[in-house]
Structures are given as C-alpha cells and as structure tokens.
N, C-alpha and C positions, 0 to 999 in steps of 0.2 A: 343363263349363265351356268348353267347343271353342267358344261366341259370342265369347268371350276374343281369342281368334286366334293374333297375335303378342303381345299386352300383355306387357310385361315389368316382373312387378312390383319390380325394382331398379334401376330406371331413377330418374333422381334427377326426372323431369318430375313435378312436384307433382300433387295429386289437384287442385286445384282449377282448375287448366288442362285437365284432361284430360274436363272437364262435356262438353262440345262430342264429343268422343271418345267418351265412353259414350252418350250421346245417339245419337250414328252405329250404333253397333254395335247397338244396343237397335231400331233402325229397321232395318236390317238382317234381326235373327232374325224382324223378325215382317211378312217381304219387304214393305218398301221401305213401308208405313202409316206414316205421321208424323206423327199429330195428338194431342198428348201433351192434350189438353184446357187444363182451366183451367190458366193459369200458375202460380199460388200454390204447388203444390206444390214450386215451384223455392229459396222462402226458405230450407222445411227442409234439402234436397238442396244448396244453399249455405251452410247452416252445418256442416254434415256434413262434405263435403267438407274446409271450413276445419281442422275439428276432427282430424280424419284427416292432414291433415298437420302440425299443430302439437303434439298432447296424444298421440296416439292410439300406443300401443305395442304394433305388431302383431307376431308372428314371422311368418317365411316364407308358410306355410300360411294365417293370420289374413290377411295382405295380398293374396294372391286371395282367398277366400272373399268376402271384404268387397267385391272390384271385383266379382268375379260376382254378388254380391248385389244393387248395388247397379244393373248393368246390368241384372241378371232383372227386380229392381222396375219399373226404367223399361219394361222389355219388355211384362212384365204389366200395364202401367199402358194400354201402347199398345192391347193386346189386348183392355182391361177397355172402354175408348172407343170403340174397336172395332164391339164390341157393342151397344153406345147409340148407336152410330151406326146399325146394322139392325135395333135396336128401340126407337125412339126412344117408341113407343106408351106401353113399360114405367116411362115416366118421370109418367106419368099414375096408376099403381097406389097406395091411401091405404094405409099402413102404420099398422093402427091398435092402440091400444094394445100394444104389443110386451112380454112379459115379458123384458124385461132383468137379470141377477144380473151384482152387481158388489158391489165390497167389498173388506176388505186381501187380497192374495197368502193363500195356502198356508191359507183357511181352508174346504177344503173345497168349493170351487166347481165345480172339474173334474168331482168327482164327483158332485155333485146337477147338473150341466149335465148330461154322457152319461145319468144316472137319468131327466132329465124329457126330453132327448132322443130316450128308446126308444118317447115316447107319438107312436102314429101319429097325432093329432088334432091336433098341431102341428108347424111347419118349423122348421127350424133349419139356420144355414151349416155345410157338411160342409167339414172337412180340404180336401180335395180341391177343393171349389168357391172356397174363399177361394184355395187357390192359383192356381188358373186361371175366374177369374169366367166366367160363363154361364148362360144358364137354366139348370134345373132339370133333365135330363135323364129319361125315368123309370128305377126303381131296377134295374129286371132288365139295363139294360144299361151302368152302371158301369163293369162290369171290366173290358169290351172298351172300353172305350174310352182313349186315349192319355195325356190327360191324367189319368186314374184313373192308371194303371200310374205315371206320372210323379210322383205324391204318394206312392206308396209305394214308391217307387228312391228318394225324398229320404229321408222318412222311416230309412227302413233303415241309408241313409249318415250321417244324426244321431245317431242310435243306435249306427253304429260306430264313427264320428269318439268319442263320447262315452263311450269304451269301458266301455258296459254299466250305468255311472254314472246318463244322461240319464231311460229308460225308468222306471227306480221313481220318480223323482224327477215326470213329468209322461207320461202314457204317452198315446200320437196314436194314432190309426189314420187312414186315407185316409176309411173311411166314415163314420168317427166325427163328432159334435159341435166344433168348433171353436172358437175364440176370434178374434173382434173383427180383432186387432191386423195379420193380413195385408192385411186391405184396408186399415187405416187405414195401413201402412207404403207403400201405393202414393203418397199425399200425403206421405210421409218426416216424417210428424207422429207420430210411439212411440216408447212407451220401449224397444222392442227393439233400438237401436243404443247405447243408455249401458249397457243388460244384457250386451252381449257387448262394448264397446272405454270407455276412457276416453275420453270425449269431452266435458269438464266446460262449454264454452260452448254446446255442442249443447242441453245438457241443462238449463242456465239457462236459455235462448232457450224450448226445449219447457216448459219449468215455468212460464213467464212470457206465455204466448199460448194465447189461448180460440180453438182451433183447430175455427172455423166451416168453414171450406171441407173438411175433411179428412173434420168429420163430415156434407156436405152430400155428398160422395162415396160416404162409409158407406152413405148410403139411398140413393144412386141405384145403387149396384150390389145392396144388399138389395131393390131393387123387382125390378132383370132378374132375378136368381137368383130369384125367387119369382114371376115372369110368369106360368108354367103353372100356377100354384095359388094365384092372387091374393086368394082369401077365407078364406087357413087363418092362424091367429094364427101369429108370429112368437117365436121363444125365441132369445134371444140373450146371449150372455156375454164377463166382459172385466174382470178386476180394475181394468183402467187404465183404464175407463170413470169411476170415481172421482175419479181426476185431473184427468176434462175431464166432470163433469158439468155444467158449465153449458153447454158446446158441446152435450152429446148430449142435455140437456134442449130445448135451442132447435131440434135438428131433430124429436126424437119428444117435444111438450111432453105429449102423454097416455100416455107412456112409466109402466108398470107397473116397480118397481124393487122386486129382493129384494134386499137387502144383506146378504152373508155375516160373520160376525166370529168372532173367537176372540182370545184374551188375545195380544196387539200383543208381548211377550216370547217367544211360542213361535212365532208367526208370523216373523219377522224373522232369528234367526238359521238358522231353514230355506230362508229364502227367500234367505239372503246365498248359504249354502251353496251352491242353486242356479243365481245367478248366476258365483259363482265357477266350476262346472262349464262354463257356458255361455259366460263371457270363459277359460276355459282354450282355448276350438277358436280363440281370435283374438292370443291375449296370452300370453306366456310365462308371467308368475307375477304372478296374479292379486292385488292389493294389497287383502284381504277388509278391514281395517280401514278405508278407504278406501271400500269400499263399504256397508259396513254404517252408516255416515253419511251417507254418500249417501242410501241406503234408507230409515233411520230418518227422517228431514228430509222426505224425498219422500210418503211415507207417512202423517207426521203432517198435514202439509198436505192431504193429499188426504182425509182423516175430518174435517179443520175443513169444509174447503167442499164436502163432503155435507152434514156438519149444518147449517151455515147454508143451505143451497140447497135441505133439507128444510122449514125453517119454513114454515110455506103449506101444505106438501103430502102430509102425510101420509098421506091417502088413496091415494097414490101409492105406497106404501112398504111394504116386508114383510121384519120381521129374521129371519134363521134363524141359532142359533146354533152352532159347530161340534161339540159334544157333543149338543147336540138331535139336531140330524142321525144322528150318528155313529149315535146310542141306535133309532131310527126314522124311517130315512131314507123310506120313503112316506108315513110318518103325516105329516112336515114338509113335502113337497111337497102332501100334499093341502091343508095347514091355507095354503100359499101359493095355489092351486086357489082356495079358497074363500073369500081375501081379493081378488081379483082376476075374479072373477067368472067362471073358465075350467071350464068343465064338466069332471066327472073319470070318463068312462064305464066301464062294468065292463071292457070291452076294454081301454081305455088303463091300467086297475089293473093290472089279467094282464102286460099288458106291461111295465111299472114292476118289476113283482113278479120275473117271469119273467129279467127285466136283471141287479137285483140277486141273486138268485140262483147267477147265473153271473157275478157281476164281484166277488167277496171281495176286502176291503182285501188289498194286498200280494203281490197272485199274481203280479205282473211282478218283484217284487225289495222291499226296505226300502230306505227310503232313512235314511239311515245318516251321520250326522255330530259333528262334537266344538261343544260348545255356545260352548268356550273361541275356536273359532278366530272369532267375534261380536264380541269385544272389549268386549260391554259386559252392563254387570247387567241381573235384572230392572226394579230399583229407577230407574237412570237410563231406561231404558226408558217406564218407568211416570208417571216427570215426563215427559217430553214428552209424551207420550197423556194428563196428568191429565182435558185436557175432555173426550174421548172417553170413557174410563173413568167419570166422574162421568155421561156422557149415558147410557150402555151399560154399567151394572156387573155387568150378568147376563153379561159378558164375564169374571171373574174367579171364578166359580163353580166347581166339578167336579160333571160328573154320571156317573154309572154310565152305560158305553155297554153295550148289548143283547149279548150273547154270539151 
C-alpha cells in the first residue's frame, strides 16, 4: 500500500473530493502515463465514492484497503490502456463464440471453470492476467515474472487477512482460471464493492444500468490477453455475468452460455455467509440480515432476465445442474462439449481427468456455516424464485452424487 504515501485515512476530507487525489497517485505508480481511456468509467467511481462517504461503514483497516483498492483499480486501469496503446493491432482480433458459464453464486461454477480450464485446447483469463492485463505470456515463464509473484503476495495476504476462513469458501490460485469481475471492476461497474462495504446507492445505480462500456472493455482487454493465440476458443466465467446479461450479450452476441443452478435456498445462505466473511476485512460487523435481502433481490432479478434474454436463443444455452455435476463432473462437461460444437480430444480428456483427480471437493478446508444466521426459510425463498423454479424444477431434485 506504500502508493498510498502520506493518505491519512482520518482525515475528515471526504472520499469524494479526494477523486482528483487518487487519480494523481494512480498516475504516479505507473510513472507519470495518464490516459485513463474512455471516461465512462468515472459515473461508477462517482457513486462509489459518494457511497463511501455517506452509507459505507468501514473500520480502520477497511478504510485503507478500500483507498488502496480503489487507487490500484485506477492504476491498473492506466496499465491495462497502456497496453492498447502498444498494441492497438489486438483491438482487431474476433472473439468468436466464447464459452461463458454464468448462473446464481455457489452453484458450482468455480469448479467446472478450473475442470474445463485444465483443457489445453482452450484459453481462459488466469488469476494473475486479470490482475495485471497483458498478452499472454508463454507458460514456462510465469513465475519469474513480477507480476506472477504479485498475484500470489495478494493472494496469500486475502487468505490471512481472512483468517483461513476465505480459501474453502473460494480457493484462487495465481495460475489458475479466474473470474470476469477484475477486469470489469477497472470500469468500477461490479458487484465486488456492495460484497465487501455497504454502499446501497452504489448498488441501486449498478442494478439499474446495462453496463455497455464496462463490457466493451471486457473484450478489448480479452483480445490483448489472447493476442499470441488469437485462434484458440475462449472459456470464460462470472456469476455476475447474469446480472448484466444483456450488456455481455451485446458485446459477444454468439456468446455460447452454460448456466449453472442449484436450489436458490442452499445457494444463498452460502453465499451470504460469504459475503459476510468478505465485508468483515472492510466493516466491523457485518449486518447478514441486511445482506441476505440484498442478495435474495439481486439475485432473483438476475434469473428473471436471463430467462427473458433467453427466449430467441436457446441454442445459445446449456443447463448444468449442480448434482449432475457433482455426480460426473467430465461426463457434464462433455455433454456442454457437445452442445456447443467444441471438440473434446482424448488429450484434453486425460487432462480433464488427470485435474479432477488431484483437485477432491474440500482438500483446502469445508466451508462451514449456520443456516439460521440467512434469516430466511426455504419457503420465502422459494416465492421469490417461484418463476425460475417453475422454468427450472430439475433445480429442486436430489440426485446421488458419485462417491
């Protein structure tokens, strides 16, 4: 946090005087570049801000964290522009059909992502690249490199900030498969800033805007990172990609979509659980009833307009359900494979195979919570999802998973 400088996070000067401030500093770390691109990104980093100083209840440690964060984004944002500035070429590259898996939280996505991520016959955004965008580099030299080491010092330091809590709950690696939400937090367009602070005008504003420019950023940093291997299919993932699927339909419209599910009642209060871990590194005590409405709300919304935004396109589409999975996690990737037209080479099975193998549910930890601290039944649960439930009742099934 040494970009920080002198910041003195008790200083009564408001966050949202201080835009102009983090701005400087942010130009600064990444000597003296200042061409933050398109503006747009500024609307969400101005509600933000707002929210930050009016809703936002941060303790000590939460109140840097959040300036560092928010300067590194801008930093990264300079860095990511950067780059499209010396390779303006990679802005030419079609990203065609991309398999994208998106769906509610905690249904299993992480892990059929890293599963279909060990197939070498596709790319996928690594840890590491979503933190610091850039081509491709090739894989043998990763770990010497700066920015590798620098994803796994954060890493490490989330992990102990989150005393030991964090990792079973969502487990990263630097080389690993990623999710979406870094690059799209360089436009200050995600829900990763209402997951960790209360920020409720933040989070109206994000729920209420078809956040074109954020995802027209998405692909132009998914083209540079994939410059060096411009003809390999694209595998990407992102629960929140549900919440703005009309935006990431309009940039990838032949966009291949696996939608993961699982019964909206076991999903939710897992997922509060882990927001609550994750607003504990920013907030003294997390108000879980509080969020689990939030969540509930946010959530329901986001399975209506999938379904609507699915009519038309079903060929587009491919359910996996989270017991299916669980039961025969390659047989479900293949049968995605095969609705999708992506060839499944015996190589790429071995590898598939070989992953799962060595990656058994739970060998980082259980993640481990009380269902009571949700605040709410199944039953109210179940009214809010009635249409999703009625579209999707193979959600409310139990199947035998594979020992």
């Amino acid at each position: 946090m040494s970009f920080l400088g002198q910041w003195n996070p008790f200083s009564r000067q408001s966050w949202v005087s201080r835009e102009q401030e983090f701005h400087e500093i942010a130009v600064r770390a990444v000597d003296g570049y200042d061409n933050f691109g398109d503006p747009s990104y500024l609307q969400g980093l101005r509600r933000l801000l707002f929210a930050y100083d009016h809703e936002a209840r941060f303790h000590r440690t939460g109140k840097i964290v959040a300036a560092y964060q928010t300067v590194g984004l801008l930093a990264s944002r300079l860095r990511t522009q950067r780059w499209f500035d010396m390779r303006p070429d990679s802005a030419n590259i079609e990203i065609e059909r991309p398999i994208i898996i998106t769906g509610m939280v905690r249904t299993g996505s992480t892990a059929l992502h890293y599963l279909m991520g060990a197939n070498p016959d596709m790319q996928c955004l690594q840890y590491w690249l979503g933190l610091h965008p850039q081509p491709r580099p090739p894989r043998a030299s990763w770990e010497a490199a700066t920015d590798f080491q620098h994803a796994r010092i954060e890493l490490d330091m989330m992990y102990r900030a989150g005393k030991k809590m964090l990792e079973p709950i969502h487990h990263m690696t630097p080389e690993g498969p990623d999710e979406s939400g870094r690059i799209l937090g360089l436009g200050f367009s995600d829900d990763r800033f209402e997951v960790v602070s209360t920020v409720p005008t933040y989070s109206e504003w994000y729920a209420n805007t078809v956040h074109r420019e954020t995802y027209a950023l998405h692909k132009r940093t998914i083209q540079l990172l994939g410059s060096y291997d411009p003809s390999t299919r694209w595998l990407l993932k992102y629960p929140v990609h549900l919440r703005n699927l009309d935006a990431l339909l309009e940039t990838y419209p032949d966009a291949c979509i696996i939608w993961t599910h699982r019964n909206p009642a076991d999903v939710l209060p897992s997922y509060v659980s882990l927001c609550a871990h994750f607003r504990s590194l920013f907030e003294k005590t997390p108000d879980r009833p509080r969020i689990a409405l939030e969540q509930k709300e946010a959530w329901a919304r986001a399975v209506e307009l999938g379904m609507e935004l699915r009519i038309g396109r079903e060929h587009q589409f491919h359910d996996i359900y989270f017991d299916d999975f669980m039961a025969d996690p390659v047989g479900e990737v293949a049968k995605a494979y095969q609705h999708f037209g992506q060839p499944f080479s015996v190589q790429a099975k071995a590898a598939l195979k070989a992953w799962r193998e060595t990656h058994k549910p739970g060998q980082f930890g259980t993640h481990n919570y009380e269902r009571d601290d949700f605040g709410q039944s199944s039953k109210q649960v179940h009214q809010r999802y009635a249409s999703y439930l009625e579209r999707f009742p193979k959600v409310l099934e139990k199947r035998r998973r594979a020992a």
